[in-house]
N, C-alpha and C positions, 0 to 999 in steps of 0.2 A: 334475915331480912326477907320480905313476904314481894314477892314482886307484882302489880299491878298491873292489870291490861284497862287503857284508857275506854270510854265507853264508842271512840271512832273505829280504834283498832278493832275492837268485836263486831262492831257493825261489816267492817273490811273484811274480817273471817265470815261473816253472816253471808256475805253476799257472794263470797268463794265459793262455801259449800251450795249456796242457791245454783252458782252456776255447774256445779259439779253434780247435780242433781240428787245433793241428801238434803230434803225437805225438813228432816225430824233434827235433824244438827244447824240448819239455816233460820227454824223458831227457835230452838233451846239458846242459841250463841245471841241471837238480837236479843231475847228478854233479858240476858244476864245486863248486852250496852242498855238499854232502856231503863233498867233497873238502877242503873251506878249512874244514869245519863244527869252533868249538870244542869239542869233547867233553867238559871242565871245566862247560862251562853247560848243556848237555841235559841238560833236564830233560821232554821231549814226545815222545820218541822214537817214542812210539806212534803220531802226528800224519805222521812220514817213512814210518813202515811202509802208514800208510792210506791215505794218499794213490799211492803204489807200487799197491796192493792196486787202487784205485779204476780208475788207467790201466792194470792189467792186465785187470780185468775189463771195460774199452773194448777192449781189445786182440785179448782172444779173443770178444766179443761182435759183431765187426765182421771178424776171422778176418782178423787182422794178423801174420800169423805173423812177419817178420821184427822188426817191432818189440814182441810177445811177450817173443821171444827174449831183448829186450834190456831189456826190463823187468824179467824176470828174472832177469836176472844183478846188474842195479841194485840189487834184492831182495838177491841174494847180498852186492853191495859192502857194503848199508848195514846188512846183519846184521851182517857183519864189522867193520864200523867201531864196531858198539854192542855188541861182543864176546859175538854170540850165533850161535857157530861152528856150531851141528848146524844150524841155517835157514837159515845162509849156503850151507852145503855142500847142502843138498837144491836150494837152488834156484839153484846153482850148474851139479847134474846134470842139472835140469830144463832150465834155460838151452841147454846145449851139447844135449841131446838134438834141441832144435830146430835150433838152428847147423849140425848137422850131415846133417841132414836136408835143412836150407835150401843146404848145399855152401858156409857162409860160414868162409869156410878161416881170414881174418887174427882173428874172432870167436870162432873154435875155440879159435885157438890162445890170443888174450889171457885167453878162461874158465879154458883147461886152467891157467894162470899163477895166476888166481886164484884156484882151486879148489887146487891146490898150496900156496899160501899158507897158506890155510886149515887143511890135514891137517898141512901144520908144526906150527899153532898145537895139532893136537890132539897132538900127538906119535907121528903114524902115518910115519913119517920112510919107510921101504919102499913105502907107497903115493904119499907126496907126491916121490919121489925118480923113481917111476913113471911119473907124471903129469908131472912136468917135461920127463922123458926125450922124454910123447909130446908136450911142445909144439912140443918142437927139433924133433922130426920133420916137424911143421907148418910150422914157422917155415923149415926148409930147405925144403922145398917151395914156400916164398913169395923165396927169396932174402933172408930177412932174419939179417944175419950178424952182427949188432951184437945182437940179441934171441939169437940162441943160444949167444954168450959169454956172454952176462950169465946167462942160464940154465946153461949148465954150470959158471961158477963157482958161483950156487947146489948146482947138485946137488954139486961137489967138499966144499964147506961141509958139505952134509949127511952126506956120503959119512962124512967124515974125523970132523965129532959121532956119530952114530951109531956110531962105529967105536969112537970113545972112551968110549961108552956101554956098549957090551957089553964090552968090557976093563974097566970099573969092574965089571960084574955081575961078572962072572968072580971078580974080585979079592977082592968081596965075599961073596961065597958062597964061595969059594974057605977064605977065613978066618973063615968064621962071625963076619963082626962085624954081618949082618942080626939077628943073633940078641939083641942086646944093646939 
């Protein structure tokens, strides 16, 4: 029997180790609750945002740039998870601005992923197909061959919707039935 840790109880270790001041075990333990978090019952969302908000202002107030970084992007997951895409994507940019300054190439490239996701959900399908494009670039850079099929079947997905998207415009203006 496989025992579970509910997604409160990690949040409860998340915040132990914040106070115990390991930073790199206080993201790793929140993403695992965030991850498994049921989103039927959140009802506190503001409580994941502040506490986020709290260990970044440690982050930059002690000039942690690598773990910054990755608070921010945590920022990005957990807006996206409570489907609040335009704060996901800002601190998405914010995230990789630092990644990439830091030269953290496998960090780069999982943001560019996440940040893609994201411009899916807004329907910027040209940018998110963009962004994909540059994870692969990343991702073959790292040798990872398995993350950039999975990525171009993404982008093939998108390629071939969008593709069917602008054939319905067409069709529909085509015949004036916008009009009706």
């Amino acid at each position: 029997m496989v025992a579970s840790i509910d997604s409160n109880e990690l949040i409860e270790k998340s915040k132990k180790f914040f106070e115990d001041g390991d930073i790199d075990n206080t993201i790793e333990t929140y993403e695992k609750a965030i991850h498994n978090i049921d989103r039927s019952k959140l009802n506190n969302k503001q409580d994941y945002i502040q506490f986020l908000e709290t260990i970044l202002k440690h982050c930059k107030n002690n000039d942690l740039q690598e773990q910054e970084a990755l608070v921010l992007r945590t920022l990005g997951r957990t807006h996206s998870i409570f489907k609040q895409y335009p704060e996901s994507m800002k601190y998405h940019y914010q995230s990789l601005k630092i990644q990439k300054k830091l030269g953290k190439q496998l960090e780069v490239a999982e943001g560019l992923v996440f940040l893609a996701e994201d411009l899916e959900i807004s329907g910027n399908f040209d940018n998110c197909i963009k962004i994909f494009q540059e994870a692969t670039e990343v991702y073959q850079k790292l040798g990872k061959l398995r993350k950039i099929k999975e990525i171009k079947k993404e982008i093939s997905r998108l390629e071939a919707f969008s593709k069917d998207m602008v054939e319905d415009e067409y069709m529909l203006h085509k015949f004036n039935i916008d009009k009706y």
